[in-house]
N, C-alpha and C positions, 0 to 999 in steps of 0.2 A: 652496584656501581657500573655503570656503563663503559666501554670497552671502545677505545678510541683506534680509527683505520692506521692500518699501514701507510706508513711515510717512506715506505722501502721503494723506491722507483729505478728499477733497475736500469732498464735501458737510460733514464738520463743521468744515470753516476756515469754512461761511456764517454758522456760529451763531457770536455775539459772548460774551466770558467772561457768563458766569452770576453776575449783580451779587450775586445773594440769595446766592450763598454766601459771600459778604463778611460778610454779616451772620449767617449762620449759625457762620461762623468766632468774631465778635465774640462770639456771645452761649455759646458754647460755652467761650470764655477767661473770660468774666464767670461761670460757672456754676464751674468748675475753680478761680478765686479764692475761692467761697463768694461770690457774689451770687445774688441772687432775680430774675430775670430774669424780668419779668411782657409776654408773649409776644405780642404784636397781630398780628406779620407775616405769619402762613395765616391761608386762610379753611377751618380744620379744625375741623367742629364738636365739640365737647367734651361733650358726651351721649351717653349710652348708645342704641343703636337699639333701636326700640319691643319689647317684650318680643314679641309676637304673629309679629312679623319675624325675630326669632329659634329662635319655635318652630315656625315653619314650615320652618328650615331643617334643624334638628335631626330632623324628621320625615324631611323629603327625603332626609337623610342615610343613616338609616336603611333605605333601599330599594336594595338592591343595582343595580335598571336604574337609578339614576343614577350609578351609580360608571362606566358609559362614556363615550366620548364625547359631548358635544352635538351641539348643532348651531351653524355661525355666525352663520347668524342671528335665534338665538335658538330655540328651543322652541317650537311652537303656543301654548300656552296664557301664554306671556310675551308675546308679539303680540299676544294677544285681546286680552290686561288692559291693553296698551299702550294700541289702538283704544277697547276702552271708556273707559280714564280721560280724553282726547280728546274723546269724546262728550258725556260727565258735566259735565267742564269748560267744552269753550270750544262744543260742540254744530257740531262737527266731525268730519265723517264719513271713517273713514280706511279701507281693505281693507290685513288684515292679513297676507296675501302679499306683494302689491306695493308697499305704502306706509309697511311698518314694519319696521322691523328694534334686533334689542336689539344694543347696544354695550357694551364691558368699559370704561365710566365714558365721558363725554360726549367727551371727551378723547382717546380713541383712534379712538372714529367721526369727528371731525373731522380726525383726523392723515392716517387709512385715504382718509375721499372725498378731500381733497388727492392720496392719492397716486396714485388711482383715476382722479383726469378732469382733473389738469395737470400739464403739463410744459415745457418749457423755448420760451420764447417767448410764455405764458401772459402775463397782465396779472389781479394782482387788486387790489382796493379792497377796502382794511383799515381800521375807526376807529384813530386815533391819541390818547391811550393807548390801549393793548388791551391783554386778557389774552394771553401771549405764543405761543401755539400759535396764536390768529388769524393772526396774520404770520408766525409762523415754520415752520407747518405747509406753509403755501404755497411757503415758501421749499426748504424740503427736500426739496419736492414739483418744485423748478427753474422755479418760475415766479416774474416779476417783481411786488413789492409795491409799488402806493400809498399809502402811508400819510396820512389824510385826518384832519383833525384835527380832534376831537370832543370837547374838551374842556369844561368849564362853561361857558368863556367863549367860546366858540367858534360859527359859522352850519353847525351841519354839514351839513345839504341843500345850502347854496349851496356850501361847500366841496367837495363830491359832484359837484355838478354842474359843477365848473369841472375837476374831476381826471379826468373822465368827457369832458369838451369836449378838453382838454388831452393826454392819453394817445395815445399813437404809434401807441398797437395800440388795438384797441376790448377793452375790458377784459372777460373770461369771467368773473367770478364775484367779488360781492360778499358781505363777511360784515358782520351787524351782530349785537349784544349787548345786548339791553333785558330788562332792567334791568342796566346794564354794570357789569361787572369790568374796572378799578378801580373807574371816576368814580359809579358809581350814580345814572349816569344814567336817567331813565324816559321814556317817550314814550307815545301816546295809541295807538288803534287806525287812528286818521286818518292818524298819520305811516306806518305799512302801506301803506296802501290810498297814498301818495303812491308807496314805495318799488318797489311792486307795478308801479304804474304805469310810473316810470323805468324799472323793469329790463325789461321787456317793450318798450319804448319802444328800448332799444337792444341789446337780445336777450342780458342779464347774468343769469348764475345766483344766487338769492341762497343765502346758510347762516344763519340764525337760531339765535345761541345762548340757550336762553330758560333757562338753571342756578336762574334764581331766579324762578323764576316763582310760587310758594307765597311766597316773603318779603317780601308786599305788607303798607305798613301805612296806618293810618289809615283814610282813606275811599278809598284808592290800589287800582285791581286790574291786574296787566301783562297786556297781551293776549297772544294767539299772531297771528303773523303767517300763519297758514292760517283764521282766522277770515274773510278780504281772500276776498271772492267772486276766482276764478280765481289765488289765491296759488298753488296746487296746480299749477300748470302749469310756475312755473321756482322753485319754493322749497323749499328741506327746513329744521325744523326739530330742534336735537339740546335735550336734558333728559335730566339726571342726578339719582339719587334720593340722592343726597352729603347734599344741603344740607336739602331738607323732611324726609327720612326718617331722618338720620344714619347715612346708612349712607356716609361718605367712603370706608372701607378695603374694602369689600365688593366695588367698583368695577362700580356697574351702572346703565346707563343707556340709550338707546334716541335715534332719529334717525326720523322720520315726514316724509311727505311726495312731493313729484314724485318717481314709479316710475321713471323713466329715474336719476338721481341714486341713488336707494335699490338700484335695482338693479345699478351699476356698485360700490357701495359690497359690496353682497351678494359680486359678483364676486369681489372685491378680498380679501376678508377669508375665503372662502375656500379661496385660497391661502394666509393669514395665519396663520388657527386655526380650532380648532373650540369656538369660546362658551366662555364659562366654567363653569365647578363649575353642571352640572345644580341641584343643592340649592339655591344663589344665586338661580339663574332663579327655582323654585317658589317662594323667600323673596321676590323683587321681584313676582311677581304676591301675593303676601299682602298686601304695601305697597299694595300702585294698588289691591284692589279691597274690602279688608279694611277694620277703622276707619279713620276721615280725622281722629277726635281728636288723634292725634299730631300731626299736622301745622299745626292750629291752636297746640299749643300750643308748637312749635316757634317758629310766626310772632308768639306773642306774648309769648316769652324773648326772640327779637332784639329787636323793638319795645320791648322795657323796656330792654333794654339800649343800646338808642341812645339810649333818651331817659336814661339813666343817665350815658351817656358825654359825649354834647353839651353835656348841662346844667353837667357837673363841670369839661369842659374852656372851655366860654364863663365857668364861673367864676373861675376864674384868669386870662383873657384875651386865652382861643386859639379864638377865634369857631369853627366848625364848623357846618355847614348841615350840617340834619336830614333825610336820605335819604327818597325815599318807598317805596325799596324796597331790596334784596340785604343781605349783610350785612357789609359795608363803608361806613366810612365814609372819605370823599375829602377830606383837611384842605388846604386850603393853608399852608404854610410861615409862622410867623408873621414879621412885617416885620422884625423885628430878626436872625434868622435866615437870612431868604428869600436872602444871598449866597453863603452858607456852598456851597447845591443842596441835593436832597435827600440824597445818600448821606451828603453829609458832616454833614448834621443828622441820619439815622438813627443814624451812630456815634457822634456825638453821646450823643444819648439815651440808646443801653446804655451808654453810659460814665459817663455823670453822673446817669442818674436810673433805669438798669437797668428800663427801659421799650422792648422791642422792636415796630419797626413794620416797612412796609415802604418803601425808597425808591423814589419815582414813575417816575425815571426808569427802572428796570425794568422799567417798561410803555411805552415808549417816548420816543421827544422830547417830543412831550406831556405826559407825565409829569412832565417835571422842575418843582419848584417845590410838589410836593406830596407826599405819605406817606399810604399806605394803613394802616388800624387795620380789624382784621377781630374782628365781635363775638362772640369765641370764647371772653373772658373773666369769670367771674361775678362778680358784683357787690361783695365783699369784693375783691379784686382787681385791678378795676376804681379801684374808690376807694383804691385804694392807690398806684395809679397815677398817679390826678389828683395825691394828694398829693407822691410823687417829684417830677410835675413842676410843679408848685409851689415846691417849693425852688429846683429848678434857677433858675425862673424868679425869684425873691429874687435869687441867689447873683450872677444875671445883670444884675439890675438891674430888670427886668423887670415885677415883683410887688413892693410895700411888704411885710413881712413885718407880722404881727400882732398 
């Protein structure tokens, strides 16, 4: 008789069921009934990427040396235009051997350094909510997560600093997210130069994920955390050209910073692969170094759209604070709701008002108590949405009707 393999898969009994395809289930039965399921839960931009970005690749294409392989990490001239837009920017000097490297979307360079420089015995310091590869990157990487809670309401320095006192092992490697996914949260260039300080103080790696670094609004601009005289000695920062350039599906992004980190990362990746689609690279260096209109007018569709969104939704009587940056908005659960959690008020909403978000706790403990709305939605849409939930809010008691 034959002898059937092991079903034992350790590393993915760490990851916990995947909550969003609860809702992906839900809103896929809602769509097979003939409902209009108006879609908040990614943060998937819904524009086309800038025409110029396109026809940079389309040339690329065209050139037989790029139909071989790349390189991992990245093409010369994908580095230069890395460094320079760095310089442009935040007037940060970067060498583009040792300090930069392009990644296949921000998301795999931070999966890869995880798997590159921890392992089991490890200790990192995660915010709580996070986007869920902060923590679970680590995790699959066999290293231990703190999860430090950074909520709206939350002291997350002092929190930091007590999970940092407290911790068994002296913690390797701290990630933070400003302008963060979820909470859209923002922070100054001061809380840096605090963070700079700490980690050096107790000899912790940090990882900056800065995705939305273009989706500042108002009089708001997010720093980089290499701007921190001496960030460069234990810090890398990763950016993905997803969110300013609309290039989500393209998947192309890059990681700059301490050459020691960059260079395990370079290691690591490859044995992994070799870059992606040559034509991609030459289309991301057309992004960084080509028009920068697109990208203003990227940051000032979200910007209308939030103020579109917050406005519709405090007028029904679901308060929402007006982000200063990313392009999420962080709701809390409104009080009459707030027992239900969030998963069960996400199913909620596709069920009675075919309005899809995402539930908080998704993003961790932290999370619960609130629902992410990502501004992917145009503005007919939008307003069709406030009104769904309007009704619900009548039907509920909630809202006088008119």
């Amino acid at each position: 008789m034959s002898k059937q393999p092991s079903t034992e898969f350790k590393r993915l009994e760490l990851l916990p069921p995947y909550v969003f395809s609860v809702i992906d289930e839900l809103k896929a039965e809602a769509a097979a009934a003939g409902k209009d399921v108006i879609d908040f839960g990614m943060g998937n931009p819904d524009q086309p990427t800038p025409a110029h970005i396109v026809d940079a690749l389309t040339a690329a294409a065209k050139e037989g040396a790029n139909h071989r392989y790349s390189a991992s990490k990245g093409i010369a001239p994908v580095r230069e235009a890395i460094c320079d837009w760095y310089q442009r920017k935040y007037q940060v000097t970067l060498d583009p051997n040792r300090e930069a490297i392009y990644t296949i979307g921000s998301k795999e360079g931070l999966a890869d350094l995880t798997l590159a420089v921890l392992d089991k015995g490890d200790v990192v310091l995660v915010p709580d909510p996070a986007y869920p590869i902060h923590p679970y990157g680590p995790i699959i990487a066999g290293a231990t997560v703190i999860h430090v809670p950074a909520g709206p309401e939350d002291d997350f320095e002092a929190n930091l600093r007590a999970a940092i006192e407290n911790s068994p092992v002296k913690p390797k490697m701290l990630f933070l997210n400003y302008p963060s996914n979820p909470t859209s949260e923002c922070v100054d260039l001061a809380f840096f130069e605090r963070m700079v300080a700490l980690a050096k103080e107790h000899g912790i790696w940090i990882v900056h994920d800065l995705a939305y670094a273009d989706l500042s609004f108002d009089d708001y601009q997010a720093p980089s955390i290499l701007q921190v005289e001496g960030a460069i000695d234990i810090a890398v920062e990763s950016y993905t050209l997803s969110k300013s350039y609309n290039m989500a599906g393209w998947r192309v992004g890059f990681m700059v910073g301490n050459p020691t980190l960059i260079g395990a990362l370079t290691k690591i990746k490859s044995y992994l692969d070799y870059g992606s689609f040559a034509p991609i690279q030459h289309a991301a260096v057309a992004a960084l170094t080509g028009p920068q209109e697109c990208v203003e007018e990227v940051r000032l569709r979200y910007q209308a759209r939030r103020d579109l969104l917050c406005d519709g939704l405090s007028s029904i009587g679901w308060d929402v604070k007006k982000p200063k940056a990313s392009m999420f908005l962080w709701a809390k659960i409104p009080d009459a709701y707030r027992e239900m959690g969030s998963m069960k008020f996400a199913e909620k909403l596709i069920k009675e008002a075919s309005v899809a978000v995402a539930p908080g706790i998704g993003f961790g403990k932290g999370g619960e108590g609130y629902v992410r709305l990502g501004l992917i939605v145009d503005d007919e849409r939008a307003a069709q949405a406030i009104e769904n939930l309007r009704q619900m809010f009548i039907k509920d008691g909630l809202v006088v009707a008119p």
